[in-house]
BADRENMAR-561103 format. One record per atom (N, C-alpha, C): atom name; x, y, z; chain; residue in three letters. Coordinates in nm, 3 decimals. Each point is the difference from the previous one (the first is absolute). Layout:
{"CA",{X,Y,Z},"A","ALA"}
...
This chain:
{"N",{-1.205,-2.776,4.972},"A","UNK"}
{"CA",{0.001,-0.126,-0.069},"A","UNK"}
{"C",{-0.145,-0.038,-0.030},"A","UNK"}
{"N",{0.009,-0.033,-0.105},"A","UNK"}
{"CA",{-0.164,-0.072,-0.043},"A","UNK"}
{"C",{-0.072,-0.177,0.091},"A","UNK"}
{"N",{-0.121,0.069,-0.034},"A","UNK"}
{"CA",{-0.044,-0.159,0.084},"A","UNK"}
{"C",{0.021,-0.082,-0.115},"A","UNK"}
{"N",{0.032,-0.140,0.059},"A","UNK"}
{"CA",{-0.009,-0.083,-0.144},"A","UNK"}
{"C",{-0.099,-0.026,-0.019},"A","UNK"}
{"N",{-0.050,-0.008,-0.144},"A","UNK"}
{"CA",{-0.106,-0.093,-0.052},"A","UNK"}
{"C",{-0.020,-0.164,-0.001},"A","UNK"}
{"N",{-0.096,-0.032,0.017},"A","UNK"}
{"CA",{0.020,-0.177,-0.020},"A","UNK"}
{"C",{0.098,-0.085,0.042},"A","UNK"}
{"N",{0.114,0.035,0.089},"A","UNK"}
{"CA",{0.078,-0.087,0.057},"A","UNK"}
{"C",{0.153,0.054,-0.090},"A","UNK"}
{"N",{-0.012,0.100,-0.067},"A","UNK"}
{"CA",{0.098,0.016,-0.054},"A","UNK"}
{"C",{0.092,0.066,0.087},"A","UNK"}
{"N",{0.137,0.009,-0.058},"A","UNK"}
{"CA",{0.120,0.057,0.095},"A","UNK"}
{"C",{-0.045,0.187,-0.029},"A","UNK"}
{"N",{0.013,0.065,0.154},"A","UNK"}
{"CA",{-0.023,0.121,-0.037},"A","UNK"}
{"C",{0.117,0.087,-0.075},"A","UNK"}
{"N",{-0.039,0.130,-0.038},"A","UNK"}
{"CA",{0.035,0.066,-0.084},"A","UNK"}
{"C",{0.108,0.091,0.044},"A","UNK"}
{"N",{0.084,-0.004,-0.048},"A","UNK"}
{"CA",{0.074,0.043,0.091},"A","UNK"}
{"C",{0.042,0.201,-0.001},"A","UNK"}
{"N",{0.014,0.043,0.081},"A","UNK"}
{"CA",{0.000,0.153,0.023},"A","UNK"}
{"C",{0.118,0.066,-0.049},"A","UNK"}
{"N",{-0.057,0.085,-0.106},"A","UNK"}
{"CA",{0.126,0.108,-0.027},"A","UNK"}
{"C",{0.072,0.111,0.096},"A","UNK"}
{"N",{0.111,-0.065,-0.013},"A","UNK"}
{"CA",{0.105,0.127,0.094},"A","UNK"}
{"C",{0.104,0.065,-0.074},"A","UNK"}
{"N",{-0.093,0.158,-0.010},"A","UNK"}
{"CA",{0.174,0.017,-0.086},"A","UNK"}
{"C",{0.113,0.070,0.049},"A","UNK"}
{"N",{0.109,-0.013,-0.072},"A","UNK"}
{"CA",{0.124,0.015,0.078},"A","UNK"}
{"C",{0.035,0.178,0.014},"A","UNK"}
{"N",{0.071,0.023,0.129},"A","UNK"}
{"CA",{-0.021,0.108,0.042},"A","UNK"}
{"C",{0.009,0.128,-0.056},"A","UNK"}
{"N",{0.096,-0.061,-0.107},"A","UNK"}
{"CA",{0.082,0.105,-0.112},"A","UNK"}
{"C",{-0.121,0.019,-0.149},"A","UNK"}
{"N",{-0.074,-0.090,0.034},"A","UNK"}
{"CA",{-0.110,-0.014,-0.160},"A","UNK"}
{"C",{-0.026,0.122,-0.038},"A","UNK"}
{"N",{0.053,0.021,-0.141},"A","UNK"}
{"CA",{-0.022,0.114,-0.053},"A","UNK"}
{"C",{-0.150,0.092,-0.029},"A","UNK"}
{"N",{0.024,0.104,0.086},"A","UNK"}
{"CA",{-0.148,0.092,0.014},"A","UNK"}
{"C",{-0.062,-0.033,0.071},"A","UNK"}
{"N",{0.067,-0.039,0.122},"A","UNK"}
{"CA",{-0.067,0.013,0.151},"A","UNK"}
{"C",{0.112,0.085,0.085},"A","UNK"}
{"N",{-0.068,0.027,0.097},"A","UNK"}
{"CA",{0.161,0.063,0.103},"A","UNK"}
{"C",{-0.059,0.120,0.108},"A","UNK"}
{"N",{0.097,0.020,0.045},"A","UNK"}
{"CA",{-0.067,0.117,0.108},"A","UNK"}
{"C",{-0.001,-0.032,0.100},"A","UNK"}
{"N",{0.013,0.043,0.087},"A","UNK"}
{"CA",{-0.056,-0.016,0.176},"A","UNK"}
{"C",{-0.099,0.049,0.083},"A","UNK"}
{"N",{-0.125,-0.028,-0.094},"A","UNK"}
{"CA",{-0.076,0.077,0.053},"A","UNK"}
{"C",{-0.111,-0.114,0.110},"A","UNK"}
{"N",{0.053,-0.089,0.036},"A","UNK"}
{"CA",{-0.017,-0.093,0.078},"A","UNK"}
{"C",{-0.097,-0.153,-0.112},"A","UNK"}
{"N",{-0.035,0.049,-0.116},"A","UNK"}
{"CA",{-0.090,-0.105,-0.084},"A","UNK"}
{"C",{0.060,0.026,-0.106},"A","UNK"}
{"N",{-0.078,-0.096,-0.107},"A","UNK"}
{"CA",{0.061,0.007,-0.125},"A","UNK"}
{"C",{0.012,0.151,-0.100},"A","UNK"}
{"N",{0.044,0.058,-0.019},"A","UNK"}
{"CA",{-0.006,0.117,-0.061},"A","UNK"}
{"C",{0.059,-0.025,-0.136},"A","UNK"}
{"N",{-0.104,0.064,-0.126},"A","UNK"}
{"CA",{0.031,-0.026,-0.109},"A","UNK"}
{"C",{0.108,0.146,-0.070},"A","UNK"}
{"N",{0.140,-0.029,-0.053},"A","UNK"}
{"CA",{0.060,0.066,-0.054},"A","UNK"}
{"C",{-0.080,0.000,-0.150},"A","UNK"}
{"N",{-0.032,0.123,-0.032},"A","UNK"}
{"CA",{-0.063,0.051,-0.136},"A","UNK"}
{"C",{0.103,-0.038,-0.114},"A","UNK"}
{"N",{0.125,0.070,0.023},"A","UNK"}
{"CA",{0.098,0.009,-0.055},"A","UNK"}
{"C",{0.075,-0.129,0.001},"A","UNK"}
{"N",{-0.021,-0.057,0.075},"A","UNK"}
{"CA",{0.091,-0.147,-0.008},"A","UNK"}
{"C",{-0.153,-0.111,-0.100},"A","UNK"}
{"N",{-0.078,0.029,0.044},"A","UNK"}
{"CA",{-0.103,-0.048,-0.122},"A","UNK"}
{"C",{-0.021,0.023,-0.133},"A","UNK"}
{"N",{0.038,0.165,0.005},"A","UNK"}
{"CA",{-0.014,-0.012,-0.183},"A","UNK"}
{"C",{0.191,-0.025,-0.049},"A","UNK"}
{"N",{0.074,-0.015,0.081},"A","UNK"}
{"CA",{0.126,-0.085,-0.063},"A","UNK"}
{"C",{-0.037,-0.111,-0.013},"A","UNK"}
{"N",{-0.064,-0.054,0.124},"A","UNK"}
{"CA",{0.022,-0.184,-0.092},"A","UNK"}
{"C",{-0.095,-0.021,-0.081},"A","UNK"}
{"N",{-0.115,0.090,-0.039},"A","UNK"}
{"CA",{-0.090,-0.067,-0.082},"A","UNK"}
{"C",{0.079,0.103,-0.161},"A","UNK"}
{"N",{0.074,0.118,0.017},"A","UNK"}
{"CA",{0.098,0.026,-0.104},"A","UNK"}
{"C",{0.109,-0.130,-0.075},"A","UNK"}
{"N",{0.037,-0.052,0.140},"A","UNK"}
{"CA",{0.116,-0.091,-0.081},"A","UNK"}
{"C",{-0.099,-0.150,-0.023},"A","UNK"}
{"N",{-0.118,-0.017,0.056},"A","UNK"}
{"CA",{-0.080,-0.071,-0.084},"A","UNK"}
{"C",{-0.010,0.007,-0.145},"A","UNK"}
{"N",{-0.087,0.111,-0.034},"A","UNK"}
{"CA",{-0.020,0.062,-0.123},"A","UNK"}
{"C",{0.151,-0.034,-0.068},"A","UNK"}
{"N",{0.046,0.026,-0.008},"A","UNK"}
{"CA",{0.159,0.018,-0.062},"A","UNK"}
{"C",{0.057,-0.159,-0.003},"A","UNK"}
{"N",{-0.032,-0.065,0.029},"A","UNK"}
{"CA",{0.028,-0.165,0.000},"A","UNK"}
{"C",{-0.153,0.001,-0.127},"A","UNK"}
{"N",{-0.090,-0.028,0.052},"A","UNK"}
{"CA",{-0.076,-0.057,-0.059},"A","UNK"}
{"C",{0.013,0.043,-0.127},"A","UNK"}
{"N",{0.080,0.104,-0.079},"A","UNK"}
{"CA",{-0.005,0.071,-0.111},"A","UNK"}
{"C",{0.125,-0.103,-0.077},"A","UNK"}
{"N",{0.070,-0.091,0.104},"A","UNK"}
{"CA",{0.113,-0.080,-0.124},"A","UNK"}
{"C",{-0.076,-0.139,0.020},"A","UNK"}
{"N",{-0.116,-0.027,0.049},"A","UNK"}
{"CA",{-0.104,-0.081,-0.032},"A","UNK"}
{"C",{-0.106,0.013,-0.120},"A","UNK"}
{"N",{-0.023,0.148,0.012},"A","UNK"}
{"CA",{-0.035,0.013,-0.129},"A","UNK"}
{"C",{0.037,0.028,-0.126},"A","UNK"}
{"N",{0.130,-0.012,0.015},"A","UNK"}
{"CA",{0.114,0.024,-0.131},"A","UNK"}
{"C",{-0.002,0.160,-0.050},"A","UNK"}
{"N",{0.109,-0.002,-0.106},"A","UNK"}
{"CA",{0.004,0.116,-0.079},"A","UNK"}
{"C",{-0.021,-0.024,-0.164},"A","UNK"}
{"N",{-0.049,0.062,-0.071},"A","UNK"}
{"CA",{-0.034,-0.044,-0.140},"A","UNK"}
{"C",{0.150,0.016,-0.060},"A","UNK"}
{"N",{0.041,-0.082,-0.077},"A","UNK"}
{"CA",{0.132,-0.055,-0.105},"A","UNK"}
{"C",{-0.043,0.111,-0.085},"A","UNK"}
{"N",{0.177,0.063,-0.032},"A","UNK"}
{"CA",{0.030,0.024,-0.126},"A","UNK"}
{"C",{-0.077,-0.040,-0.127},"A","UNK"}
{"N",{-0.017,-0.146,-0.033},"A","UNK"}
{"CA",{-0.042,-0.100,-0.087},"A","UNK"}
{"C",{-0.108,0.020,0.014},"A","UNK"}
{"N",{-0.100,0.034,0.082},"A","UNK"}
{"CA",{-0.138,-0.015,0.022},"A","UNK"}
{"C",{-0.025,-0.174,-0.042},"A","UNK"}
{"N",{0.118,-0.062,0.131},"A","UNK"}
{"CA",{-0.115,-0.152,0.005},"A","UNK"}
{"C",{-0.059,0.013,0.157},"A","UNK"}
{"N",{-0.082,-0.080,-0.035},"A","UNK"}
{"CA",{-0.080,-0.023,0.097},"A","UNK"}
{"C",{-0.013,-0.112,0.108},"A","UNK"}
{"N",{0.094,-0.071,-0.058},"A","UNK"}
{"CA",{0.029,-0.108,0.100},"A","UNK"}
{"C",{0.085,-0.016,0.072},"A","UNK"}
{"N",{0.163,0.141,-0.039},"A","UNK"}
{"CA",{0.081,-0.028,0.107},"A","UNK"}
{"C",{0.050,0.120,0.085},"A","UNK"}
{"N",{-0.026,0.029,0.126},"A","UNK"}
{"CA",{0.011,0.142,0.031},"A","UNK"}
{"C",{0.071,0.002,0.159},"A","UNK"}
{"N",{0.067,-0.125,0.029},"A","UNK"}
{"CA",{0.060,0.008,0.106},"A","UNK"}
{"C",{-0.025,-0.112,0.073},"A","UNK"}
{"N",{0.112,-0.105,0.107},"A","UNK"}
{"CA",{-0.066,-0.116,0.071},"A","UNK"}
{"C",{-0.104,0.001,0.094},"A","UNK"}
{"N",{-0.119,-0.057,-0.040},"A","UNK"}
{"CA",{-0.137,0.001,0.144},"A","UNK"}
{"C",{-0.083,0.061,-0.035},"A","UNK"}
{"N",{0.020,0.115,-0.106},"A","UNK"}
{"CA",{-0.147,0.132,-0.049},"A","UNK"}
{"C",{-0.086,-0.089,-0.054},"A","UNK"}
{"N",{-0.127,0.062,0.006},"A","UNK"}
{"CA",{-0.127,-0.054,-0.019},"A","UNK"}
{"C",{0.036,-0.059,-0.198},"A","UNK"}
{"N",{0.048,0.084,-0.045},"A","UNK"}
{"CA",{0.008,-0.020,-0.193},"A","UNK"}
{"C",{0.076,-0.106,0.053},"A","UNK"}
{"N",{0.100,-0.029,0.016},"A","UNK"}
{"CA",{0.091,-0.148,-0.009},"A","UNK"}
{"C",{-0.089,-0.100,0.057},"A","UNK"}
{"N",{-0.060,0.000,0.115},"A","UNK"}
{"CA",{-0.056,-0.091,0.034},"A","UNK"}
{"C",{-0.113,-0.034,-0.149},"A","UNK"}
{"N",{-0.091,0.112,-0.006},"A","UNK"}
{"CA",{-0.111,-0.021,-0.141},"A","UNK"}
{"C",{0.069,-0.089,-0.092},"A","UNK"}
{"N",{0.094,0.115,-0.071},"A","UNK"}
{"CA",{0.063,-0.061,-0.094},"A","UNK"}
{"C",{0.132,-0.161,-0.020},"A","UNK"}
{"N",{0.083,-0.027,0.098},"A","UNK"}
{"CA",{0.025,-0.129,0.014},"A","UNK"}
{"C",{-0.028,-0.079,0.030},"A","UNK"}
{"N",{-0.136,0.032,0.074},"A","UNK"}
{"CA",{-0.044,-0.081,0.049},"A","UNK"}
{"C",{-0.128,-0.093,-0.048},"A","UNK"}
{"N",{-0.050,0.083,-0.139},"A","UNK"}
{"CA",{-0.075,-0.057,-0.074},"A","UNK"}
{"C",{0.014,-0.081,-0.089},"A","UNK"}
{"N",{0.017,-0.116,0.052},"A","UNK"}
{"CA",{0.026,-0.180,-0.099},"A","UNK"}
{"C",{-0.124,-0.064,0.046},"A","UNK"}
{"N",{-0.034,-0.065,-0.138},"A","UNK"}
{"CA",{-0.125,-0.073,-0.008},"A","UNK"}
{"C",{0.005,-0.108,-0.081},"A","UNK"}
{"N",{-0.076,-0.125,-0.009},"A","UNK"}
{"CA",{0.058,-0.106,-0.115},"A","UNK"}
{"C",{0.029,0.021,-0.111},"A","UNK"}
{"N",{-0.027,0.134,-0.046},"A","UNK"}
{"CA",{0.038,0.015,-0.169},"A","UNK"}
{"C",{0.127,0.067,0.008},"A","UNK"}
{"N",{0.043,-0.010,0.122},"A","UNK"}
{"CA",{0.154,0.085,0.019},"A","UNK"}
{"C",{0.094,-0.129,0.004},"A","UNK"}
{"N",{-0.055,-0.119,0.054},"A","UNK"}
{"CA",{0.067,-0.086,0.069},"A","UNK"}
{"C",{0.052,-0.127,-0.127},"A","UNK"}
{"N",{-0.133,-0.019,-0.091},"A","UNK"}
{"CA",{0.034,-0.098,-0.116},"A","UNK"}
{"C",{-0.152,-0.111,0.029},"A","UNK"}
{"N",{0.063,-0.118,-0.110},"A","UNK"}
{"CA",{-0.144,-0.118,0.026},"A","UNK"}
{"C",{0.052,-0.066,0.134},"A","UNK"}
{"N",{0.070,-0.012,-0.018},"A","UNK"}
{"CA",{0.073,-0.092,0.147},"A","UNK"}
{"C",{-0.123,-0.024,0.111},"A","UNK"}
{"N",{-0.019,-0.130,0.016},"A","UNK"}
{"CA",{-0.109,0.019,0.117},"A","UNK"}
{"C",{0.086,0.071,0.151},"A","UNK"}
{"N",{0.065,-0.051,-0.011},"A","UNK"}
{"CA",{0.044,0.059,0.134},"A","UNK"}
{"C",{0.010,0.137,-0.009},"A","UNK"}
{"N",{0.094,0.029,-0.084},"A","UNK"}
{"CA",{0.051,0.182,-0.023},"A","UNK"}
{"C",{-0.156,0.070,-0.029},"A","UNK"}
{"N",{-0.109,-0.051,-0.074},"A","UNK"}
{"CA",{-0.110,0.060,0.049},"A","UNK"}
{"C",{-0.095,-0.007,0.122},"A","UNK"}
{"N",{0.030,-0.090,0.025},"A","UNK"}
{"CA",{-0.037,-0.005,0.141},"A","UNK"}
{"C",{0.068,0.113,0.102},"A","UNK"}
{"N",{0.146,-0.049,0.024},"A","UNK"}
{"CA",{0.051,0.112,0.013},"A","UNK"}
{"C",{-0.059,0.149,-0.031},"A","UNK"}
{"N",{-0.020,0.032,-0.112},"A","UNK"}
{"CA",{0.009,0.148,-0.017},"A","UNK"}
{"C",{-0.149,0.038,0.043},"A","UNK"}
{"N",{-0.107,-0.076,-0.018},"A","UNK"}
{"CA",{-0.131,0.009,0.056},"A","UNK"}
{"C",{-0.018,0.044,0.153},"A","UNK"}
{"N",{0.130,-0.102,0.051},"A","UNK"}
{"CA",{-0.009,0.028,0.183},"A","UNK"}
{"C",{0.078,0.151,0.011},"A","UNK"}
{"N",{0.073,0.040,-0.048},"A","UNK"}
{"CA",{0.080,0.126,-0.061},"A","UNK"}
{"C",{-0.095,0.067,-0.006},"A","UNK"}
{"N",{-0.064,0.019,-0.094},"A","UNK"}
{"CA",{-0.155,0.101,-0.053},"A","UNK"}
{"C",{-0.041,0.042,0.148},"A","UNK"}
{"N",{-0.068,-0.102,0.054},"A","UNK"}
{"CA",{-0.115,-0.021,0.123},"A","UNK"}
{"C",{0.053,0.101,0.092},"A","UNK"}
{"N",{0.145,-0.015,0.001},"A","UNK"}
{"CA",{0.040,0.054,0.130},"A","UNK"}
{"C",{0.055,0.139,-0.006},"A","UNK"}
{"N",{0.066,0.048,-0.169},"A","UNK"}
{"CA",{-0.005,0.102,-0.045},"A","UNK"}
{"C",{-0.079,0.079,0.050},"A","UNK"}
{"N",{-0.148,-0.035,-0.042},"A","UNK"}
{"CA",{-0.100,0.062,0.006},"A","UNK"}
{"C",{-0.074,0.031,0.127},"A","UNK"}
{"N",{0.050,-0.051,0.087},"A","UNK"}
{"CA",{-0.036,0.009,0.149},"A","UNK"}
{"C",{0.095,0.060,0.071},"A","UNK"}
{"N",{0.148,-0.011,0.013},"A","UNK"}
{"CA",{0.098,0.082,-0.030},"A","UNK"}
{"C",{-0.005,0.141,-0.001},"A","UNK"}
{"N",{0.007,0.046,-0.152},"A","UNK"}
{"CA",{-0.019,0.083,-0.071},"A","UNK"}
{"C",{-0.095,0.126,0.070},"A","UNK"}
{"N",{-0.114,-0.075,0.040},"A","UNK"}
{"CA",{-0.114,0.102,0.024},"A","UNK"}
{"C",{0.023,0.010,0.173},"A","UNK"}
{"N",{0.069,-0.085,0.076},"A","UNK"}
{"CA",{0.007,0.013,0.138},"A","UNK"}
{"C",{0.123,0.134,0.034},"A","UNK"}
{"N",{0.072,-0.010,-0.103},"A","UNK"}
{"CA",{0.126,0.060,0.057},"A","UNK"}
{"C",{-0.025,0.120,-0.043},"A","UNK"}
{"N",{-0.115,0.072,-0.135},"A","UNK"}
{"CA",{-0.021,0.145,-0.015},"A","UNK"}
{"C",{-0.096,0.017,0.114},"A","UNK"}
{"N",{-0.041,-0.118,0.053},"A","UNK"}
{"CA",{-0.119,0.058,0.144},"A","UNK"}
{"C",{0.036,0.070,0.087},"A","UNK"}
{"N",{0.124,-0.078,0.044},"A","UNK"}
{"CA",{0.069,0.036,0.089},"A","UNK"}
{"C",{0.063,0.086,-0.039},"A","UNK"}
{"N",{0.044,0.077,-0.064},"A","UNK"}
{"CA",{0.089,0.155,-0.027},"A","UNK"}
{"C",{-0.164,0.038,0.013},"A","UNK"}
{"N",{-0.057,0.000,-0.079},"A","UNK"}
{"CA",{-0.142,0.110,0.068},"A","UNK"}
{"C",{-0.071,0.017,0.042},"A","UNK"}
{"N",{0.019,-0.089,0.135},"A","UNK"}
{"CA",{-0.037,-0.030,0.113},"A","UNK"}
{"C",{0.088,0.103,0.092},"A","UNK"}
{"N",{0.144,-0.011,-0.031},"A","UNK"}
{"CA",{0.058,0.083,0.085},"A","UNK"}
{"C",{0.059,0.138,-0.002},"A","UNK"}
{"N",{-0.056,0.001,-0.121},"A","UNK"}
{"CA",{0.011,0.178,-0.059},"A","UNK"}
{"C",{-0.142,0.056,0.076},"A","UNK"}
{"N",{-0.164,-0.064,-0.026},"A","UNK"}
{"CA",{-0.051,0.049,0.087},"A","UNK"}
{"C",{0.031,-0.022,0.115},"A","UNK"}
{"N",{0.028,-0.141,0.087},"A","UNK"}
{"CA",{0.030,0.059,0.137},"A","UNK"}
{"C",{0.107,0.144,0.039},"A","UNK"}
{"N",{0.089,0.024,-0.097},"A","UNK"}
{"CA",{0.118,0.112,-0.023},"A","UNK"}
{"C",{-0.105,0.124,0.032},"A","UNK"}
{"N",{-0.067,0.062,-0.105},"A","UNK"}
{"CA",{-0.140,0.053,-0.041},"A","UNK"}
{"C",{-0.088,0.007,0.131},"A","UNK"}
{"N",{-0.001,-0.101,0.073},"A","UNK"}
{"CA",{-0.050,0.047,0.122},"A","UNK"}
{"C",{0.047,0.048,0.135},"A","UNK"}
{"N",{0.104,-0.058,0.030},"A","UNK"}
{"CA",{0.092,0.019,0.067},"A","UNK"}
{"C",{0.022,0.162,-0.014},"A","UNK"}
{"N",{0.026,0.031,-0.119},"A","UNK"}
{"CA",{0.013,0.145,0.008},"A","UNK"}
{"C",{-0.106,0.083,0.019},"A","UNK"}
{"N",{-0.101,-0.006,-0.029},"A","UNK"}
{"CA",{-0.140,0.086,0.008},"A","UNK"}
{"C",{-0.014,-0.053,0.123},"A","UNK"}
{"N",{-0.006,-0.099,0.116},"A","UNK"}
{"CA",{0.025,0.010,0.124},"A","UNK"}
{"C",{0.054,0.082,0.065},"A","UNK"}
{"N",{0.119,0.006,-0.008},"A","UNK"}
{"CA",{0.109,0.106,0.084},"A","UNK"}
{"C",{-0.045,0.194,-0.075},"A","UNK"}
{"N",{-0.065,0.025,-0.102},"A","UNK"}
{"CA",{-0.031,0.095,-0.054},"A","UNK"}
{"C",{-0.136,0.075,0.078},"A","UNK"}
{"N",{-0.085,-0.131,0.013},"A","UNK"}
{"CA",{-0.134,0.032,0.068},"A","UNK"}
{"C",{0.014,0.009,0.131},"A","UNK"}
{"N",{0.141,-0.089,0.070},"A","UNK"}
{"CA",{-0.020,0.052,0.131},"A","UNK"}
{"C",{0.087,0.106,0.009},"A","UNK"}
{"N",{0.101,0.063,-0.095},"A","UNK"}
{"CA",{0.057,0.141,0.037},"A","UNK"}
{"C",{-0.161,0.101,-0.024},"A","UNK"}
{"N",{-0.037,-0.017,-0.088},"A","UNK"}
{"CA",{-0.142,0.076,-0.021},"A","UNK"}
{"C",{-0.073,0.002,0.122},"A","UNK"}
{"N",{-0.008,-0.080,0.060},"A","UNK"}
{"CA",{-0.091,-0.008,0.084},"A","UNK"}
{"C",{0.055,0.067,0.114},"A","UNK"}
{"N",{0.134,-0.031,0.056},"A","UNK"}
{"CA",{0.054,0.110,0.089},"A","UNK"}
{"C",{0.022,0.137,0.001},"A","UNK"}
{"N",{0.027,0.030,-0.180},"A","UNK"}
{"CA",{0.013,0.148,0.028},"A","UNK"}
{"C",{-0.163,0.043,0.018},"A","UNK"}
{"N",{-0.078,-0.010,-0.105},"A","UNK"}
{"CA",{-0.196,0.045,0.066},"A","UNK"}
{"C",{0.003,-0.025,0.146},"A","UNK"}
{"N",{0.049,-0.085,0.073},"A","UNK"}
{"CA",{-0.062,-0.009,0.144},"A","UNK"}
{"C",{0.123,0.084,0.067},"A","UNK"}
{"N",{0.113,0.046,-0.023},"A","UNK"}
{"CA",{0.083,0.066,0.023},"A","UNK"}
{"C",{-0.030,0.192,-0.008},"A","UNK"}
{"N",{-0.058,0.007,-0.071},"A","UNK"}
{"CA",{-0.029,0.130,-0.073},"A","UNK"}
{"C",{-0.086,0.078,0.072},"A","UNK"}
């Protein structure tokens, strides 16, 4: 557990559950399953791919499945000249814009954010089979 900072409530400690995929063994400590690691970071990959949609027949670009990064871009881009003169409805569509745009750019972060963590995760478990067979040999 972490010390707290400044009077704050401490942090609290990860425990994971016994079954957590790509751990296991009895070798009295944590022992990393190779193979149970590159499955879950496989069925990672394979999710994150209906996040990133599939390109339409139509070649549009704005609709490619519920949650993918294009739908979010594309429906999600209203701005006051979408909305009318209306003070409000531009107002409206202005606060729309703002958040689009903050939105928009957080949620492709995060897919490639976690394709490299994916990306590393695997060259981890690669470098330490590498490293066992050379010190094995």
């Amino acid at each position: 557990m972490s010390v707290p900072k400044d009077n704050d409530s401490p942090v609290p400690g990860l425990e994971l559950a016994k079954d957590f995929p790509g751990l296991g063994g009895n070798s009295g400590g944590q022992y990393a399953d190779h193979e149970g690691i590159r499955d879950v970071v496989s069925r990672l990959r394979k999710n994150l791919g209906s996040v990133h949609g599939n390109p339409q027949p139509s070649m549009s670009a704005t609709w490619s499945g519920p949650g993918t990064i294009s739908e979010v871009e594309g429906l999600g881009n209203v701005g006051p000249e979408s909305t009318g003169t209306w003070e409000v409805a531009s107002n409206f569509g202005a606060n729309f814009e703002t958040a689009y745009k903050v939105f928009g750019e957080s949620y492709s972060q995060l897919v490639d954010y976690v394709e490299k963590w994916a990306d590393a995760v695997e060259q981890a478990v690669s470098n330490y089979e590498k490293g066992h067979r050379d010190s094995s040999a």
